[in-house]
KOLDREN-905882 format. One line per field, with one value per residue (C-alpha): residue number from 1; y, z, x. Coordinates in Angstrom, 3 decimals, m for minus. Example, Ala and Ser with C-alpha at 12.3 -4.5 7.8 and 13.67 -1.06 7.14 Angstrom:
2
num: 1|2
yy: m4.500|m1.060
zz: 7.800|7.140
xx: 12.300|13.670
***
This chain:
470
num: 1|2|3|4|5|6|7|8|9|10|11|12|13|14|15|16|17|18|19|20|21|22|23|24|25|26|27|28|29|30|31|32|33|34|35|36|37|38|39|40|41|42|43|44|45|46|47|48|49|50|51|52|53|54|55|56|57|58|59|60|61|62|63|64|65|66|67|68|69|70|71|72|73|74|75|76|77|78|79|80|81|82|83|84|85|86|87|88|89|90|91|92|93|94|95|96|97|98|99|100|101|102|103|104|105|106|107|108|109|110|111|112|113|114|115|116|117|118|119|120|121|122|123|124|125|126|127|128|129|130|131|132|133|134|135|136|137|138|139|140|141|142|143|144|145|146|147|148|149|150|151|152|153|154|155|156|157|158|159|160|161|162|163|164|165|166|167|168|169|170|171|172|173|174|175|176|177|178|179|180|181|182|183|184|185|186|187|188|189|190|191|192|193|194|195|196|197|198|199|200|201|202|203|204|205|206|207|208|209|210|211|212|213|214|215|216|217|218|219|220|221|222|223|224|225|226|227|228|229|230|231|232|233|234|235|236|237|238|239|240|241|242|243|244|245|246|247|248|249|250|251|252|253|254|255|256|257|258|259|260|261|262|263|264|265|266|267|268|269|270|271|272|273|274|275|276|277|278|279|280|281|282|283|284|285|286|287|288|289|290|291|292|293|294|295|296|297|298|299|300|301|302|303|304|305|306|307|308|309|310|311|312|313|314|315|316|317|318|319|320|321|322|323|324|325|326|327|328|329|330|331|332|333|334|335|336|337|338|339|340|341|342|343|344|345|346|347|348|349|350|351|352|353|354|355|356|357|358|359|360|361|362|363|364|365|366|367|368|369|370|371|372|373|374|375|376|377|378|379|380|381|382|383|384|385|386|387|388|389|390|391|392|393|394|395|396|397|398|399|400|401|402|403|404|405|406|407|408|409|410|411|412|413|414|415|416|417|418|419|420|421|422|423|424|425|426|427|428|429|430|431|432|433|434|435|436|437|438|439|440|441|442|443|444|445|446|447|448|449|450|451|452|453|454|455|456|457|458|459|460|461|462|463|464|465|466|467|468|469|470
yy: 17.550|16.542|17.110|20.536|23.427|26.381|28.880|26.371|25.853|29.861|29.909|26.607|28.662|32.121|30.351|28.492|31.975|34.366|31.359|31.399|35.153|36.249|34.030|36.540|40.225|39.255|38.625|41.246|43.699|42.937|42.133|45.595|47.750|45.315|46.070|49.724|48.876|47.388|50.121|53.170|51.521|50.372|54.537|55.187|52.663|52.026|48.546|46.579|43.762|45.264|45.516|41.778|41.155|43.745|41.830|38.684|39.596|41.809|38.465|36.581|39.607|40.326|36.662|36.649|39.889|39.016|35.751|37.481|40.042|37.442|35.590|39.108|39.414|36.193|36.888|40.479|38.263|35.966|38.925|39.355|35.605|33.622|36.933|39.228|39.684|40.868|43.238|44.962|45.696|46.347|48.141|52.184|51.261|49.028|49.394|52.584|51.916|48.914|51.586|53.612|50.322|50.269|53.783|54.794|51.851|49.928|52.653|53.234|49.810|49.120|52.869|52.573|48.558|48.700|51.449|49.344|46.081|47.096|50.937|51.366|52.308|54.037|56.711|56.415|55.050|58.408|57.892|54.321|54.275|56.710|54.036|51.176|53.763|54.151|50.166|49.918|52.942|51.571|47.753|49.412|51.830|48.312|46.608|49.750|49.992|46.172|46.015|48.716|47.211|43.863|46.033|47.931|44.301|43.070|46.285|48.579|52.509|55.395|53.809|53.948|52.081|53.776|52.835|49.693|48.207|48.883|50.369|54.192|56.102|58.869|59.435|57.990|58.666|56.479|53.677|53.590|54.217|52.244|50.550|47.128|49.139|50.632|47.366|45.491|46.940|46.835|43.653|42.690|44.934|43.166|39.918|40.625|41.674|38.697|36.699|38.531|38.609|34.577|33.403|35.610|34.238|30.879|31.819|33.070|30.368|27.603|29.338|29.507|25.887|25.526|28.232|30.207|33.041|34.031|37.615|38.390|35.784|36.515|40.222|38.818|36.487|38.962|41.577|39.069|38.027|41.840|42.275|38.991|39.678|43.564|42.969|39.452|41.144|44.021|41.641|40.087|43.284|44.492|41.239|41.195|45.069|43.979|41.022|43.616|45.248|42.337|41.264|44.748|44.765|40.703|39.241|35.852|36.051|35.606|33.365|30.486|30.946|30.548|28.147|29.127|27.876|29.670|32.702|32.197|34.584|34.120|32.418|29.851|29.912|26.765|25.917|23.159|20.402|19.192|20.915|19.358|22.014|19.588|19.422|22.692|21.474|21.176|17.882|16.992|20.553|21.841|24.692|27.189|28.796|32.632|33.655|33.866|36.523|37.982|38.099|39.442|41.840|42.615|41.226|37.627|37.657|39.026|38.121|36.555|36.223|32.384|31.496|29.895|33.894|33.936|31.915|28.918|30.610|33.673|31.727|31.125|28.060|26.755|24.226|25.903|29.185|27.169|25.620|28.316|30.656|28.059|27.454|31.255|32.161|28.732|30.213|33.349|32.110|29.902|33.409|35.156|32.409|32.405|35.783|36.049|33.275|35.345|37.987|35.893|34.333|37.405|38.875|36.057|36.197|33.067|33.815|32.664|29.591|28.154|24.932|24.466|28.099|28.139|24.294|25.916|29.274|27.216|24.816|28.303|30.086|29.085|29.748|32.879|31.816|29.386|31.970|34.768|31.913|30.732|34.004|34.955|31.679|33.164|36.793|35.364|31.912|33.874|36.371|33.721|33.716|37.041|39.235|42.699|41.255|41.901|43.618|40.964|37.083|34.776|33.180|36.246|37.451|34.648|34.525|33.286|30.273|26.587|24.838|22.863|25.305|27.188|23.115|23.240|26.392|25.685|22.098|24.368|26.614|23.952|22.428|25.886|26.827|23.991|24.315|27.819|28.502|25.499|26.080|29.480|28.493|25.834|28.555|31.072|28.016|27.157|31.052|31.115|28.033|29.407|31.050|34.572|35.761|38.830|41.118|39.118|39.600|41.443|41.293|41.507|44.818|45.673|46.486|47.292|44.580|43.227|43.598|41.263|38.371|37.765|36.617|39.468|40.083|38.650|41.084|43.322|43.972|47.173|49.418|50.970|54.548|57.465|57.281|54.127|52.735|49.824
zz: m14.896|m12.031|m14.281|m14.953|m12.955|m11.999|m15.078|m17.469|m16.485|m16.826|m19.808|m21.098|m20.079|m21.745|m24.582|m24.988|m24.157|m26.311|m29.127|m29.163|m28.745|m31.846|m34.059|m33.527|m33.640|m36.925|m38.389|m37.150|m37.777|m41.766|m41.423|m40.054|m43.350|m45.337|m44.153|m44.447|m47.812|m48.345|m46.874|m48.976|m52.370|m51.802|m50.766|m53.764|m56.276|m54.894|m55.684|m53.328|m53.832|m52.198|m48.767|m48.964|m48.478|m45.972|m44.080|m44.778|m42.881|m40.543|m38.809|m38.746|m37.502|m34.501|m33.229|m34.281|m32.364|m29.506|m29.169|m29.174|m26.532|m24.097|m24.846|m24.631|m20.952|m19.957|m20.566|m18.237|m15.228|m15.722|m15.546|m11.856|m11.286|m12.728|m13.803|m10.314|m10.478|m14.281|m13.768|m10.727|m13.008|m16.065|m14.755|m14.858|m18.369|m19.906|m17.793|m19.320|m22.513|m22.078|m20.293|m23.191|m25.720|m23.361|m22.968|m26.884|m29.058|m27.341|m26.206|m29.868|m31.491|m28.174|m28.783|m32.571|m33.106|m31.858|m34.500|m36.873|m36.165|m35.449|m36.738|m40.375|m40.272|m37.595|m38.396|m42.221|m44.371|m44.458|m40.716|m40.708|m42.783|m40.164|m37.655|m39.635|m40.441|m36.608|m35.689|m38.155|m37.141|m33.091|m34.577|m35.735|m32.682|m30.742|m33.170|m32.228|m28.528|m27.591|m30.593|m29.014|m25.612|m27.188|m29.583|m26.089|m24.421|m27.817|m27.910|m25.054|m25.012|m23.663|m20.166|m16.809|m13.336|m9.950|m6.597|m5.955|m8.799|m11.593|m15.105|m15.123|m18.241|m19.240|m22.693|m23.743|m27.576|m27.089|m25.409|m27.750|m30.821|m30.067|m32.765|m33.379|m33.601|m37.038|m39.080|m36.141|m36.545|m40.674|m40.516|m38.307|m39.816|m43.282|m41.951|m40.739|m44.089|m45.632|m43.083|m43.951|m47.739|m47.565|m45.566|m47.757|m51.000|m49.473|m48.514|m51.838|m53.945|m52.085|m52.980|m56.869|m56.688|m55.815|m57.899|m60.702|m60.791|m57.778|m57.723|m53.884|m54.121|m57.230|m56.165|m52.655|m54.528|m57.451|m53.894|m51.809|m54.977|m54.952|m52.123|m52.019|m54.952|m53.578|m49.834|m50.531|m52.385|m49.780|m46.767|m48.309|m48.198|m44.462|m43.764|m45.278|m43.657|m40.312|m40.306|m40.972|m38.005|m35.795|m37.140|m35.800|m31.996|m31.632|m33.681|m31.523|m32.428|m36.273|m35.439|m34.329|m36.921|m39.881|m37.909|m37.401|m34.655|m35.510|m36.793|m40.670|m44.264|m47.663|m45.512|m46.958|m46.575|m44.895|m46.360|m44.187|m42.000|m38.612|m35.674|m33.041|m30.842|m28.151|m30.638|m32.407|m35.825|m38.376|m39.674|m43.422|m44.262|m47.540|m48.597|m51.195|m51.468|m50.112|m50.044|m46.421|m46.758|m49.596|m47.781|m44.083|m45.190|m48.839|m50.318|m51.277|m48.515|m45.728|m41.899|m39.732|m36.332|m35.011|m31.478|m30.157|m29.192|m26.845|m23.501|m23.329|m20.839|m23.447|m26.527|m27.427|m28.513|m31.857|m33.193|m32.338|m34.316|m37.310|m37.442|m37.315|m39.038|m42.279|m42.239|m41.944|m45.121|m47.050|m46.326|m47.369|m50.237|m51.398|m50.867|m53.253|m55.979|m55.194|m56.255|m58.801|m60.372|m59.645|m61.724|m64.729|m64.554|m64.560|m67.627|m69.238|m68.156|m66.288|m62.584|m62.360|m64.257|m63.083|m60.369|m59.759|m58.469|m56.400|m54.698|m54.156|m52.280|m50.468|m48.992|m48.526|m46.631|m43.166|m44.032|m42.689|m38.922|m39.592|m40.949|m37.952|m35.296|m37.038|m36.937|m33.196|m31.856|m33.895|m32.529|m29.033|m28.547|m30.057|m27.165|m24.886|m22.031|m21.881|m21.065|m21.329|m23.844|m22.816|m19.216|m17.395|m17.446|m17.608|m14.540|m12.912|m14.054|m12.567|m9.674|m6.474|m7.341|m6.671|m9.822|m8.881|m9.031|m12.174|m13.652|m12.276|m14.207|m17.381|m17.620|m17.018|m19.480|m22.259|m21.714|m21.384|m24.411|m26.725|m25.411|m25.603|m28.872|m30.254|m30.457|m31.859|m34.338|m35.485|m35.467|m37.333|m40.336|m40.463|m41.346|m43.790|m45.693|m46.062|m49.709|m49.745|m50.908|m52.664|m50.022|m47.483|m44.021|m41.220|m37.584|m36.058|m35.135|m35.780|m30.972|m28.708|m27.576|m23.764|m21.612|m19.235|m21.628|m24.299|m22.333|m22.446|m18.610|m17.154|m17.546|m14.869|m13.557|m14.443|m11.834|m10.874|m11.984|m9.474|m7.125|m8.224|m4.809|m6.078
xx: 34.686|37.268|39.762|39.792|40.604|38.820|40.475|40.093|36.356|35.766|37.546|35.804|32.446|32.752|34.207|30.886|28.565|30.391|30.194|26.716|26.161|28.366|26.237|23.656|24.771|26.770|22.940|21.521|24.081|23.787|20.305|19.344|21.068|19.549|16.039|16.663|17.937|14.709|12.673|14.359|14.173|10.172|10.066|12.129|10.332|7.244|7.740|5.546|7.669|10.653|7.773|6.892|10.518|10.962|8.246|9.504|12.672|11.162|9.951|12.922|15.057|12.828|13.189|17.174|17.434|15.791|17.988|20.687|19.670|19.649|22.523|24.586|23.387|24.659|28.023|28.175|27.501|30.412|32.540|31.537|31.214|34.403|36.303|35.792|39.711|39.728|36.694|38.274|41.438|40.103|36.791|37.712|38.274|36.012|33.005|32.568|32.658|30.155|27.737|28.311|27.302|23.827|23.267|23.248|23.203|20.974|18.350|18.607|17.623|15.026|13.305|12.874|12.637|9.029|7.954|10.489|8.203|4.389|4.576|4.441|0.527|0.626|3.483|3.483|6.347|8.897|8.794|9.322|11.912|13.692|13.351|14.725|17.363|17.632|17.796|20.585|22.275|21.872|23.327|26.496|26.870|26.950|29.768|31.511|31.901|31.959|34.877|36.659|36.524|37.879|40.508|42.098|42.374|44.209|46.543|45.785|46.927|45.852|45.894|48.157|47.942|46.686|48.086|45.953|47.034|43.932|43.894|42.614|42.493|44.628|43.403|39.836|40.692|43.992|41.598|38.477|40.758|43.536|45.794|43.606|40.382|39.794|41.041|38.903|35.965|35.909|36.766|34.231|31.274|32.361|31.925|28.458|27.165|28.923|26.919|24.248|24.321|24.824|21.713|20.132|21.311|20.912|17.035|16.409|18.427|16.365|12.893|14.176|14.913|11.298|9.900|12.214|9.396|8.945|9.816|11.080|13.065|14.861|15.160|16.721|18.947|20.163|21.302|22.527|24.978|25.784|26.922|28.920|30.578|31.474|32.454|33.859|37.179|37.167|37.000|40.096|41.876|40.848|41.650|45.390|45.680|44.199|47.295|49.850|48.515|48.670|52.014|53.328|51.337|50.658|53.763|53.571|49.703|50.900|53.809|51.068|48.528|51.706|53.119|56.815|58.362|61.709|62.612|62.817|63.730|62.188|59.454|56.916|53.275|52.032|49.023|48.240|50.178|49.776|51.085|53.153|54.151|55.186|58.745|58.076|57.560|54.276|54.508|53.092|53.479|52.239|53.362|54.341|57.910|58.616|54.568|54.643|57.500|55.071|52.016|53.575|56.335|55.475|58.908|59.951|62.905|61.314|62.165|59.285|59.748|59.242|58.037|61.300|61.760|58.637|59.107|57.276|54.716|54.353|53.325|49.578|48.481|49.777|47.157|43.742|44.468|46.181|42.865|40.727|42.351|42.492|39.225|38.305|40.482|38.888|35.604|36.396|37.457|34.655|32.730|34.596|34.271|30.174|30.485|32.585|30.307|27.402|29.224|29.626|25.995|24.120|26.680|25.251|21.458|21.282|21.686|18.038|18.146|21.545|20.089|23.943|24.476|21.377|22.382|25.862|24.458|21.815|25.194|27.386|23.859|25.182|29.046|29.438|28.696|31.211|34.106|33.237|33.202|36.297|37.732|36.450|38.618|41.484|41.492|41.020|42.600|45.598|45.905|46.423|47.989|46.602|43.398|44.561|47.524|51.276|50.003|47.404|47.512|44.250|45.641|45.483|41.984|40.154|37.721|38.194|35.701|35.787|35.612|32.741|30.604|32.270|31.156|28.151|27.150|28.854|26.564|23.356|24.712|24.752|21.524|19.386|21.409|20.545|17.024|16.154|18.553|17.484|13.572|14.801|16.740|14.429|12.004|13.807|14.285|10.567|10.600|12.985|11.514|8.091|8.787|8.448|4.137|2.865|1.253|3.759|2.443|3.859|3.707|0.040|m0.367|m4.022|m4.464|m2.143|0.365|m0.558|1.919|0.403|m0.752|m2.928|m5.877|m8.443|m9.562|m12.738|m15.636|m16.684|m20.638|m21.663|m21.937|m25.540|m26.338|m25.882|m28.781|m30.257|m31.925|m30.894
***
């Protein structure tokens, strides 16, 4: 890695950490409502089948969850490692809010997951229920504080500078409700239960292939094809409101993901070409006549502001985010056509008995990880050259570090990563392709949990009776 600088190393690294993280809160997030979906209709039922799948999942959340516990601390040590300069800046601000993300969603989801995992016995079902409730609840609570540290770095308010040169706040409603949050954090909540919903379908769609009857797994399927084909549409519409809002507070952001270099009217909608931003062009453009205008500004001969306006130094970079923000949108809408076919298979009574369907939901079950890390590299890669956008630079947030060591870190990184994730991950598949059973097992909780190991300690001599001569 002689080649590449210290920033570009940090950047290279955190890029790679927060990668692998998001792949797991935007399970869990839809994966905890879904169990306490699961857990108020078997109360409201009392359907057993709707508990088989609730323990079928159980499993597989606990392992996802705990995956992604660890992966989220890795990334608060890089702020004091290869970002010491951002966190001094930035800290009055967002080191709050992150103590805020510990202090009440986490506590939340840690104090309840146990009864949640090992408790329904123990404290009844009304009780449990309230738990799951509480997990979910403590999975949102999460989504919300780290998005509204990320939304005040995309368009921060409610903020001024003290005398040493660091953001302080002057209004905490301005900074955790700034303008990016609320179409942020829909957005983002909507793409976890799209996540969600599809690894779901997918699950249950591959179990039908192998067994039509099966009850949990149509049950699984027929929801998961709910929800797909009711948050697909409205994800489509945050999505198309959350632009407008970037178009207004990060209008170089939308420049580079439509690809207009110069200022333009009646504006066309690239579908897809070739950047070349070296002479500010897309070459082998395809696209369709005044929808850009349409889509941005609401009228056929709207204005959209082109990058030639930025300085060179100011613009983000032009062929990563035309990338990623294509193949976001072409996921997006490959969900929306699942569902919609979902829709017209079950009007016709054949959701079960379509192979085609289920082949197509089992290929679309990892999609979602694909559209949010699609959309992550969007929202971020196109706030470049900035951390705290329009006031602090990346070049200026780095650490002191030499980039040896930033190297050094990142190629550990990697390798514990693929290691530690990997055995997960294969784990968490061997789960999922066990077909769901009647009477599904849950987690072992017939004696207390060691904390020091499962080895039960070496037996003692009895001690002799008071006043044994002995």
């Amino acid at each position: 890695m002689d080649g590449f600088d210290a920033l570009t190393l940090a950047r290279m690294q955190f890029a790679f950490t927060v990668s692998a993280h998001i792949i797991f809160p935007s399970f869990t997030i839809g994966l905890a409502s879904y169990l306490a979906v699961l857990n108020g209709l078997r109360l409201w039922t009392g359907r057993e089948v709707f508990l088989d799948i609730f323990n079928y999942w159980k499993k597989i959340f606990a392992v996802v969850f705990g995956m992604g516990v660890v992966s989220g601390i890795v990334m608060s040590y890089q702020f004091g490692t290869n970002w010491s300069v951002f966190s001094d800046k930035v800290g009055p601000v967002i080191g709050p809010l992150m103590g805020y993300e510990v202090l009440s969603a986490f506590f939340l989801e840690a104090g309840f997951l146990g009864v949640m995992l090992f408790g329904r016995t123990r404290v009844g079902p009304t009780l449990h229920f309230l738990a799951t409730l509480m997990v979910a609840l403590g999975t949102f609570m999460s989504a919300f504080w780290i998005l509204a540290v990320n939304s005040w770095m995309q368009t921060p308010a409610g903020h001024g500078m003290n005398e040493v040169g660091q953001f302080i706040v002057l209004d905490w409603w301005a900074v955790i409700f700034n303008p990016s949050f609320p179409y942020r954090l829909v957005h983002m909540v909507l793409a976890a239960y799209l996540t969600t919903a599809f690894v779901v379908g997918g699950v249950g769609a591959l179990h039908l292939l192998r067994d039509r009857a099966n009850p949990a797994a149509r049950i699984m399927f027929s929801m998961a094809m709910w929800m797909a084909a009711i948050v697909a549409p409205l994800q489509i519409l945050a999505g198309d409101q959350h632009g407008l809002n970037t178009l207004t507070h990060q209008p170089a952001k939308i420049a580079a993901i439509e690809g207009h270099f110069e200022t333009v009217s009646a504006a066309p909608l690239i579908l897809f070409g070739i950047p070349d931003a070296a002479n500010s062009r897309i070459d082998y453009r395809v696209e369709v006549p005044y929808l850009g205008s349409l889509i941005l500004t609401h009228t056929l001969d709207g204005t959209i502001r082109g990058l030639d306006t930025w300085p060179a130094e100011d613009r983000p970079p032009v062929g990563i985010i035309f990338w990623s923000f294509r193949v976001m949108v072409g996921i997006g809408m490959l969900m929306l056509s699942i569902g919609m076919w979902s829709l017209w298979l079950r009007w016709r009574g054949a959701l079960y008995d379509t192979p085609w369907m289920h082949r197509a939901a089992v290929l679309m079950g990892p999609a979602g990880f694909a559209a949010v890390l699609a959309g992550w590299i969007t929202t971020e890669v196109g706030r470049q050259p900035w951390t705290v956008y329009g006031l602090l630079r990346t070049a200026d947030s780095v650490s002191p570090i030499d980039a040896a060591a930033v190297g050094a870190s990142l190629i550990a990184f990697i390798v514990v990563y693929f290691a530690l994730f990997g055995s997960g991950t294969f784990y968490v598949l061997r789960l999922m392709n066990k077909p769901p059973e009647h009477d599904e097992p849950g987690l072992p909780h017939d004696e207390p949990i060691r904390a020091a190991g499962i080895v039960p300690a070496p037996a003692m001599p009895s001690l002799p009776a008071q006043g044994d001569a002995s």
